[in-house]
C-alpha positions in Angstrom: 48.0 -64.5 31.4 46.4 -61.0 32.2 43.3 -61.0 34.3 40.5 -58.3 34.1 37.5 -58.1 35.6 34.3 -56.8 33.9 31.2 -55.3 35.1 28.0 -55.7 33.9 29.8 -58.3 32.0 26.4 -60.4 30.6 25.0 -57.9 28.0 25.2 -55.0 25.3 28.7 -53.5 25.8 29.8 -55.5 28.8 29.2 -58.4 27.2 31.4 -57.2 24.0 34.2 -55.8 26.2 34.2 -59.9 28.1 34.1 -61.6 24.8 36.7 -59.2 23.6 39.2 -59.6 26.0 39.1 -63.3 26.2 39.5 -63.6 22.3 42.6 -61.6 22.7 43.6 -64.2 25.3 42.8 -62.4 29.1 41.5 -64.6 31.9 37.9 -62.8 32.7 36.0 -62.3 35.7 32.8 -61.3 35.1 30.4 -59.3 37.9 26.5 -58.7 37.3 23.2 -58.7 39.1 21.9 -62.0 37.3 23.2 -64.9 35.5 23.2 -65.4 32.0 24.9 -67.3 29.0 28.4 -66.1 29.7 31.4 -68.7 28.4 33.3 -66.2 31.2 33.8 -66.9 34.9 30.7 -65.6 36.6 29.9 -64.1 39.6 26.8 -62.5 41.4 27.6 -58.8 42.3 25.8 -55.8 42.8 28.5 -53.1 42.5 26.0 -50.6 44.3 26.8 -53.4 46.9 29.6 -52.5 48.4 30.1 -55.0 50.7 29.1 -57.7 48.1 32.0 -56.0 45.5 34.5 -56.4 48.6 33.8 -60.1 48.9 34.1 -60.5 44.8 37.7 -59.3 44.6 38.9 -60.5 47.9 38.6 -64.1 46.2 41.1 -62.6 43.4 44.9 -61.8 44.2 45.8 -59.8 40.9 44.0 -57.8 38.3 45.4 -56.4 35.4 42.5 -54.2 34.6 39.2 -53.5 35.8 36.4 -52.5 33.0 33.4 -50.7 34.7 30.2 -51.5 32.5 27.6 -52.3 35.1 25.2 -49.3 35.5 21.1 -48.6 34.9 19.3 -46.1 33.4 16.0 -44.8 33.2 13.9 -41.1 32.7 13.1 -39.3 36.1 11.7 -36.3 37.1 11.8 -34.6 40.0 7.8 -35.0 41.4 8.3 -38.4 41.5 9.5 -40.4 44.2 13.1 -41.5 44.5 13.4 -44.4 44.1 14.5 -44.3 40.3 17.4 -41.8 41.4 19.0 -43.7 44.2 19.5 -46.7 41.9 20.7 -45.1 38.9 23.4 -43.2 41.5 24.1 -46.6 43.1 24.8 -48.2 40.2 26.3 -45.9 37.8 28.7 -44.1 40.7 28.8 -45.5 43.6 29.6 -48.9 41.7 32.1 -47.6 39.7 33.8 -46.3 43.5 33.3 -49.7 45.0 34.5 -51.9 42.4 37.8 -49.0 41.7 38.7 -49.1 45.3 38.3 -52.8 45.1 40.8 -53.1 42.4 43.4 -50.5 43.3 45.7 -52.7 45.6 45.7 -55.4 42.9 46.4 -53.3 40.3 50.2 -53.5 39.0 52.4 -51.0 39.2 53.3 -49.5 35.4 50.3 -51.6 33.6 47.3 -51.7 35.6 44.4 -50.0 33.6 40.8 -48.9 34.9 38.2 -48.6 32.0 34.4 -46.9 33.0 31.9 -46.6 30.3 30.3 -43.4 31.1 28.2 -41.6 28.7 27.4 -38.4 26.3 25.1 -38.0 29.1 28.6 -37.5 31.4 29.5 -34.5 29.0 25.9 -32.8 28.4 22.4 -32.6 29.8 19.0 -34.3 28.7 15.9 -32.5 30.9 14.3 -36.6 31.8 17.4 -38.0 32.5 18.5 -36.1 35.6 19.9 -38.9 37.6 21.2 -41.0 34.7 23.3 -37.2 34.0 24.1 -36.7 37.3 25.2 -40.2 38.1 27.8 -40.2 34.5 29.1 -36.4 35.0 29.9 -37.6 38.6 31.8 -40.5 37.1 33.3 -38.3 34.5 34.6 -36.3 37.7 35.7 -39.5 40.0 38.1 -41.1 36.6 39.5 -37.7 36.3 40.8 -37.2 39.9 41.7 -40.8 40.5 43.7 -40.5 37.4 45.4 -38.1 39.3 45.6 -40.3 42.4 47.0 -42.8 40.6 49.3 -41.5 38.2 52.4 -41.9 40.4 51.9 -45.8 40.7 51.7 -45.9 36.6 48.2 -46.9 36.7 46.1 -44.8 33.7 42.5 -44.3 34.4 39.6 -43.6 31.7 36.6 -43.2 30.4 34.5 -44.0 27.0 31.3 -41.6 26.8 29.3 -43.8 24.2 26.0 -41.7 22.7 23.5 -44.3 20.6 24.8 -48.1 20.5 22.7 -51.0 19.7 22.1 -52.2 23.2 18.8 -53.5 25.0 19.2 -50.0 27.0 19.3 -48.0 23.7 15.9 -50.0 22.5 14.6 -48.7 26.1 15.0 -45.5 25.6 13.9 -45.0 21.6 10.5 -47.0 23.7 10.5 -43.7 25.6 10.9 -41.3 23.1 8.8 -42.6 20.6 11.3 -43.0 17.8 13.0 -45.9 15.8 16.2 -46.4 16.0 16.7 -44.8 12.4 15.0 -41.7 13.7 17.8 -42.2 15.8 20.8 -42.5 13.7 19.7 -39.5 11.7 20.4 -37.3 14.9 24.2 -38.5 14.8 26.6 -36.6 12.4 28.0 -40.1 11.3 24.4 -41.0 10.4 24.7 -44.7 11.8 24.1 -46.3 15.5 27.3 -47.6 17.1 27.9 -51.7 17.8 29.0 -52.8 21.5 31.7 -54.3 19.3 32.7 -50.8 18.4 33.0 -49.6 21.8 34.8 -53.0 23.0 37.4 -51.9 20.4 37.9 -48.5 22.4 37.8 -50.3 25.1 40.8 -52.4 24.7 42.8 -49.9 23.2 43.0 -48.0 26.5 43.8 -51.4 28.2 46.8 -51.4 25.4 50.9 -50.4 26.5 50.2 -48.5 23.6 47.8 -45.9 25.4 50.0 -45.4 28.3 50.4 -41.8 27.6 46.2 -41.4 28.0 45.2 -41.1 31.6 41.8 -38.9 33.4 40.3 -38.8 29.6 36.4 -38.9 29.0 36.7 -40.4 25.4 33.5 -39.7 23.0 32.6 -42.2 20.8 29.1 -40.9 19.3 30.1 -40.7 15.8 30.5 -36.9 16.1 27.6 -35.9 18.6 29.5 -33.7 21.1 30.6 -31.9 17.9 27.4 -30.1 17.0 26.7 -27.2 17.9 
């Protein structure tokens, strides 16, 4: 049975990707910050941690793949204090290093997959979301070069760059721009909001034989966003 750990595991598309890949019949470790109502193995991790995402994955002794969900957003500007930047780049980046090099020397050799929900926000700016873009362009960067790294060793390594899906952290942010979630949709060419499910189905088709051929990609899957003008 094929093990894979998820991060960020307990919610929106974490929490898809988990309950995805253990309909499909994968053993699943789940890492997050706090408990919830998870049917999954569970474990207290704070991938900015990385001390605490060391002492996760030395309990393991293989993993098939690693999914990289975990991650916090939030709008920031730059005559504020800090403290909204360094844990938005903890989380998002330095997570997704900590729990990678984690995973690499359990990885197999010819099938081991890495997964890291990034974001549209990886692949374009927005002017009150300067650590949230900085944080998913640097992870856009880090997949592409480890893909690289890693290619020898038959390991692919990806990305998904989700724009709106119904998630608590979408209804967050349509709180902070003052629009409904339909105001929402009508900014995407598709004219509808993603699912997590949605996303989980991306997901899983990178973790597929299938995709070997697709390694160091930053996928879009914002029903046509990135394709405006």
């Amino acid at each position: 049975m094929k093990q894979a750990v998820v991060t960020g595991g307990t919610r929106g598309i974490g929490r898809a990707v988990s309950d995805r890949l253990a309909a499909e019949g994968w053993t699943v470790l789940v890492l997050a910050r706090h408990p919830a109502d998870t049917p999954h193995r569970f474990m207290a991790c704070d991938v900015a941690d990385a001390a605490a995402v060391r002492a996760a994955f030395v309990t393991l002794q293989r993993v098939d793949a690693l999914v990289n969900c975990a991650g916090i957003a939030g709008a920031n500007r730059l005559d504020g204090d800090d403290t909204l930047w360094h844990a938005i780049i903890g989380s998002n980046l330095f997570g997704t290093y900590h729990c990678c090099k984690a995973a690499l020397p359990l990885l197999p050799d010819g099938s081991g997959r890495i997964v890291t929900i990034a974001s549209v926000l990886g692949l374009r700016g927005v002017p009150d979301q300067t650590a949230y873009c900085a944080a998913k362009h640097g992870v856009v960067g880090f997949i592409r070069a480890l893909a690289l790294a890693v290619a020898p060793r038959g390991i692919t390594v990806n990305a998904l760059c989700p724009g709106w899906v119904d998630t608590e952290m979408a209804a967050r942010r349509y709180a902070e721009l003052g629009i409904t979630p339909e105001q929402a949709a009508a900014g995407v060419p598709t004219g509808r909001i993603a699912s997590a499910d949605e996303v989980a189905d991306a997901v899983m088709w990178l973790l597929r034989p299938e995709s070997r051929g697709i390694t160091g990609h930053a996928l879009p899957v914002d029903g046509g966003g990135l394709a405006l003008p």
